[in-house]
Structure formats: C-alpha cells, structure tokens
PAZANU-497148 format. One record per residue (C-alpha): residue number from 1; residue in three letters; y negated, z negated, x negated. Coordinates in steps of 0.1 Angstrom, whole numbers, padded with zeros to 4 digits. Example, Ala and Ser with C-alpha at 12.3 -4.5 7.8 and 13.67 -1.06 7.14 Angstrom:
(node 1; ALA; (0045; -0078; -0123)),
(node 2; SER; (0011; -0071; -0137)),
***
This chain:
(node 1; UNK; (-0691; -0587; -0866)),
(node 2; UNK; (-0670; -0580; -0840)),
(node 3; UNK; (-0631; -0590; -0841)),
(node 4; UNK; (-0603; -0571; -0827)),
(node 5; UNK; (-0568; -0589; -0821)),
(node 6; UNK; (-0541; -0566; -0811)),
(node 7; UNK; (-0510; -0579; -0789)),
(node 8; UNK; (-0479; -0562; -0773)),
(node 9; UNK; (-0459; -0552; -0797)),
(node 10; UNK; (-0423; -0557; -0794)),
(node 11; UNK; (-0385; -0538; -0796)),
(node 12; UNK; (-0381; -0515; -0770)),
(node 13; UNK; (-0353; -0489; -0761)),
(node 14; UNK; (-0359; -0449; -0764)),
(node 15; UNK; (-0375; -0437; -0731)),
(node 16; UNK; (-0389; -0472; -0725)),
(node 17; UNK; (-0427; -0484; -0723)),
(node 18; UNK; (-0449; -0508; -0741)),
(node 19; UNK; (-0487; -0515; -0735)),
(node 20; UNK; (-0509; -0526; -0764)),
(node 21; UNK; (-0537; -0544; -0762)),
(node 22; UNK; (-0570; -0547; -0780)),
(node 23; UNK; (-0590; -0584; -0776)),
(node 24; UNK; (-0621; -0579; -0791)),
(node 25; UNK; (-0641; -0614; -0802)),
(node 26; UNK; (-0681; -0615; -0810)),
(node 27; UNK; (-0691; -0589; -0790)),
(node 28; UNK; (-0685; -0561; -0762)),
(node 29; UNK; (-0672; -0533; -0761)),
(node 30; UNK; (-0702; -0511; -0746)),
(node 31; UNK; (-0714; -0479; -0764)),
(node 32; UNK; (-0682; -0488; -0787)),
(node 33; UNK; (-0654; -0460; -0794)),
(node 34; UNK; (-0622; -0473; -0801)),
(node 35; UNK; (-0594; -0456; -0822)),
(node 36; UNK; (-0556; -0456; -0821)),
(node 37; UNK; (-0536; -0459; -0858)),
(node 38; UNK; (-0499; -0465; -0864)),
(node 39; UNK; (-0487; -0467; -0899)),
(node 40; UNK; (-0447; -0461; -0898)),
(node 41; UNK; (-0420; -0478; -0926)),
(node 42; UNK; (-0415; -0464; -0955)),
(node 43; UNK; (-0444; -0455; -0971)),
(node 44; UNK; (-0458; -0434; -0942)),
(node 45; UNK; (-0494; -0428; -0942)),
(node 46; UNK; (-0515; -0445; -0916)),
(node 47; UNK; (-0522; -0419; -0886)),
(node 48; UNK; (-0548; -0418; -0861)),
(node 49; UNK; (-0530; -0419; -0830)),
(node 50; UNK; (-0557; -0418; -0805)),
(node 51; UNK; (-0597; -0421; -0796)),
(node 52; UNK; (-0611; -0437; -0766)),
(node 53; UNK; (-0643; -0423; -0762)),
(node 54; UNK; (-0669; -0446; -0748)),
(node 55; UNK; (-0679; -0433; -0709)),
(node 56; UNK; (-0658; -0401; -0723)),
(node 57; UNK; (-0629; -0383; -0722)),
(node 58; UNK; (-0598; -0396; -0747)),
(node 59; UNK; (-0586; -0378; -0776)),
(node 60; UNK; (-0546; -0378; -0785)),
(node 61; UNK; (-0527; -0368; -0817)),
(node 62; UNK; (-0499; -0337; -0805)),
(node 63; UNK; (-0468; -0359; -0808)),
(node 64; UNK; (-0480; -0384; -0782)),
(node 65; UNK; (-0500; -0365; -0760)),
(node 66; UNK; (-0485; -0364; -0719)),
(node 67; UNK; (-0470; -0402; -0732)),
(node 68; UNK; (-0499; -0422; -0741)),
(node 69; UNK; (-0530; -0434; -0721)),
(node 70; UNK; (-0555; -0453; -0729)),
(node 71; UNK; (-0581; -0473; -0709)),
(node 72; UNK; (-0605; -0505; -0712)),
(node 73; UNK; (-0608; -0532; -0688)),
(node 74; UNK; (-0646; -0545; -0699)),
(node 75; UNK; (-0649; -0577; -0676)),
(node 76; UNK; (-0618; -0587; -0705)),
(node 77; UNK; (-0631; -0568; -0737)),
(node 78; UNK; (-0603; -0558; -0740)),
(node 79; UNK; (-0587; -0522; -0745)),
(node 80; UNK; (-0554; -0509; -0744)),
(node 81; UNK; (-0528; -0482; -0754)),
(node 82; UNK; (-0503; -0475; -0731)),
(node 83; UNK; (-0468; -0459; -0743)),
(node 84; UNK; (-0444; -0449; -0722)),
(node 85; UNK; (-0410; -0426; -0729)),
(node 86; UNK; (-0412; -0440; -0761)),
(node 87; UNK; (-0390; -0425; -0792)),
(node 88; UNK; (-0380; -0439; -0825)),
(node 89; UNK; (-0406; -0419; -0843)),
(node 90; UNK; (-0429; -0436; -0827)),
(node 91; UNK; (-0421; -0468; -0845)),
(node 92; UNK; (-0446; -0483; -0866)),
(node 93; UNK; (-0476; -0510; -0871)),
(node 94; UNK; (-0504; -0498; -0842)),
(node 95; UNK; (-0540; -0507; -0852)),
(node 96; UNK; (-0569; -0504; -0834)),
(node 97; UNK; (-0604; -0496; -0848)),
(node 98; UNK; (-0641; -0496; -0834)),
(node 99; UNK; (-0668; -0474; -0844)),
(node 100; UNK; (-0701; -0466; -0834)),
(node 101; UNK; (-0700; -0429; -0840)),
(node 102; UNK; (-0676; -0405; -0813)),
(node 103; UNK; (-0676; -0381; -0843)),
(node 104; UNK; (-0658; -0396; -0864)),
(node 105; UNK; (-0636; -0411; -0837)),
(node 106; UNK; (-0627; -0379; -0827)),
(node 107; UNK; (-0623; -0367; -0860)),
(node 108; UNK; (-0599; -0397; -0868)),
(node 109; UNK; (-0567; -0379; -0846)),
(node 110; UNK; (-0545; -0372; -0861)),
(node 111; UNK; (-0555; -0372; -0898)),
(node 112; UNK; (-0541; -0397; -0918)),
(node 113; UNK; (-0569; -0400; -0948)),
(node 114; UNK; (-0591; -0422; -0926)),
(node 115; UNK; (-0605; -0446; -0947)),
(node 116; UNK; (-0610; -0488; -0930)),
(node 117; UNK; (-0645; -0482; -0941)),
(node 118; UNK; (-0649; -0454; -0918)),
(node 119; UNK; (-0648; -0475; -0887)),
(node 120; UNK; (-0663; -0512; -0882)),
(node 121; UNK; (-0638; -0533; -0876)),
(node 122; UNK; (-0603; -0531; -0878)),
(node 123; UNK; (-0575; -0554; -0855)),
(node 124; UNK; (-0543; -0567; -0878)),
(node 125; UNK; (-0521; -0547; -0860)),
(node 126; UNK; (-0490; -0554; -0837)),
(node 127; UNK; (-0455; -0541; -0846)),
(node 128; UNK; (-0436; -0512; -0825)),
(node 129; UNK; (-0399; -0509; -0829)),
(node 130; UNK; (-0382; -0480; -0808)),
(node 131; UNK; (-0344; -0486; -0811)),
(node 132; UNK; (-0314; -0486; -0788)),
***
C-alpha cells in the first residue's frame, strides 16, 4: 500500500507562504489523484482543500482559490501544495490523500464529510500555524 509522509508545515506570518509536500513510499504516483485536507483547532471538521487531478486540471475549495497551487514533481513522488498570502483561517493540520477515482477527488472540495475510507491512503499530516 502506498505511504504518504507530509512535510512543511511550520508558523508563518499573515500574507506569508509555505509549501507542503507529499512523499509517497511503495509506489508512484501515476494514474493517482491526490487530495488536499486541513482540519482547523477546535473541533473543526476536516475540509477538503484541494484535488490534483492526475494529467488534469486541479480543483480548489472558494476560500483558497487565486492562493493555492498545486503540482507534482514524479522523478521525486512527491506532490505538493503551495500556499501563499496566507491568513489565520487558514491554520490547521493539512493532509494529503490518494485515490484512484477523479470523482470522488473532485467531489472531496470542499465538503467536509469525506470519510478516510473514501480515499486509499492517507499522509499523518503536517501542522500550519498563520500568526503574526
């Protein structure tokens, strides 16, 4: 099964940048969709951020769209989330997710009753703090 290790997390200032990345172990990521979750303090439902569709166009969630990106780097396995003029609300534990199926990648922005089971494998996540 394939493993996903996220990295980059940190404490950054409002307006600043951060790029997350996804390492995935025991396999590629070829054919594979990969979705964007953050999970804020408090309680807060976990929210699909993003989807990376495979050879395909990316999918964002309203509040980050114009600030996020995403892209892949396959020679590395590795995927990534890029954040820039970053705002407090935006603080929270970021997962990443891989799943076979664009549909329910796509379907995953946004929402915030995506189930783990819904997607193959699941990264520990990597913790975002936006705060001057």
């Amino acid at each position: 099964q394939l493993q996903l290790v996220e990295s980059g997390g940190g404490l950054v200032q409002p307006g600043g940048s951060l790029r997350l990345s996804c390492a995935t172990s025991g396999g590629t990521l070829d054919d594979l969709q990969i979705g964007w979750f953050r999970q804020a303090p408090g309680g807060k439902e976990r929210e699909g951020v993003s989807c990376d569709i495979y050879g395909g166009d990316p999918y964002f969630t309203n509040s980050v769209k114009g600030r996020f990106t995403v892209s892949r780097d396959n020679s590395k396995n590795t995927a990534y989330l890029q954040m820039d003029s970053l705002k407090p609300e935006d603080s929270a534990v970021y997962f990443c997710a891989v799943t076979w199926s664009p549909n329910i990648c796509r379907g995953s922005v946004g929402r915030t009753d995506v189930e783990n089971k819904s997607f193959d494998s699941w990264g520990q996540g990597t913790q975002v703090t936006v705060s001057s």
